[in-house]
N, C-alpha and C positions, 0 to 999 in steps of 0.2 A: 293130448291132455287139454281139457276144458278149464277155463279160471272166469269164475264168475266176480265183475267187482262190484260191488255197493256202495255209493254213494250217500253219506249223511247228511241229508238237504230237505229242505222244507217243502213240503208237495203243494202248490198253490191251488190244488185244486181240494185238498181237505179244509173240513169246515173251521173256523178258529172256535177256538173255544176260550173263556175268561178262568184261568188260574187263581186262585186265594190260597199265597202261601203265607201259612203261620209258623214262626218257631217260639220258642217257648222255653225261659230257663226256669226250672223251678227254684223252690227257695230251701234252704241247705237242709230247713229243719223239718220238710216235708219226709217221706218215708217211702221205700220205693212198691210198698203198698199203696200208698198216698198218688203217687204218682202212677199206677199201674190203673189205679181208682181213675184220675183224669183219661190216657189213655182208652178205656173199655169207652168212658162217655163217649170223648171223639169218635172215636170207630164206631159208635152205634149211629151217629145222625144219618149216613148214608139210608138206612134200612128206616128213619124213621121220617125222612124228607127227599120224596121224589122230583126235589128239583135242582137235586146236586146230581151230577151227571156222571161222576168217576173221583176217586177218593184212594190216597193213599199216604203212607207215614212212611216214618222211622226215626232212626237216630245220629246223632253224628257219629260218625268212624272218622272222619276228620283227622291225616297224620297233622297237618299246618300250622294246628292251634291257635287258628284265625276265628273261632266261634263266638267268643267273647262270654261264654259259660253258656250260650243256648245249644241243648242236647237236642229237641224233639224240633221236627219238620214235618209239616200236616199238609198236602197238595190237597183244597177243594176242586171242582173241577163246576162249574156252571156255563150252560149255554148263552145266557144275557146278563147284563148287569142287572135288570129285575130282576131275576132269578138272584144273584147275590143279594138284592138289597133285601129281597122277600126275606132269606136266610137269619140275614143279621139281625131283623126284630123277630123273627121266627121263635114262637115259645118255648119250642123244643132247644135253637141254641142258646137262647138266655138261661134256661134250667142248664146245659153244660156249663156254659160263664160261672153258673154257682158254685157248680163243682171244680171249676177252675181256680173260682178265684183265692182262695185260702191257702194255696200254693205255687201260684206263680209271682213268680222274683221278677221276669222281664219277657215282654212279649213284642214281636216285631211279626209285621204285618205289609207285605205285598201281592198286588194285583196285577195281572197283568195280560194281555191280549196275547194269545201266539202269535207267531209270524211264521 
């Protein structure tokens, strides 16, 4: 019998890439229309700016109930911090901002290097 193990460890020879993770709680009296509205925006930047690199969500499932009311988790994925700063005055994500902003209660924001 063969047993193959896997090791969960960092491959120092892949490239790092810059994370921008946003979560996001909305606000009570938002609609989960309202919020599916925010959502579709997010999920579109990728297809409307080639210089985010890999992009993915979801939601808390969280048993802990350590979230502090933020539901959504947004992974940007960019190769340089240019590339992030380009982003953040980027007209396309200020037109999401818009849509964001009418409905979020609280938003937390970190960046970070792989290792």
């Amino acid at each position: 019998m063969s047993v193959t193990t896997t090791h969960a460890q960092t491959r120092t020879d892949s490239p790092k890439v810059l994370r921008h993770v946003v979560l996001f709680k909305f606000k009570d009296t938002s609609s989960a229309q309202d919020v599916k509205k925010v959502e579709d925006a997010f999920r579109a930047l990728p297809g409307k700016l080639p210089l985010i690199k890999d992009f993915e969500w979801g939601t808390n499932t969280s048993p802990e109930n350590l979230n502090q009311g933020l539901t959504h988790c947004f992974f940007v994925t960019f190769t340089s911090d240019k590339d992030r700063d380009a982003y953040l005055i980027h007209p396309e994500h200020k037109a999401f901002v818009e849509v964001l902003k009418p409905h979020l209660d609280k938003v937390t924001v970190i960046d970070y290097w792989t290792k």
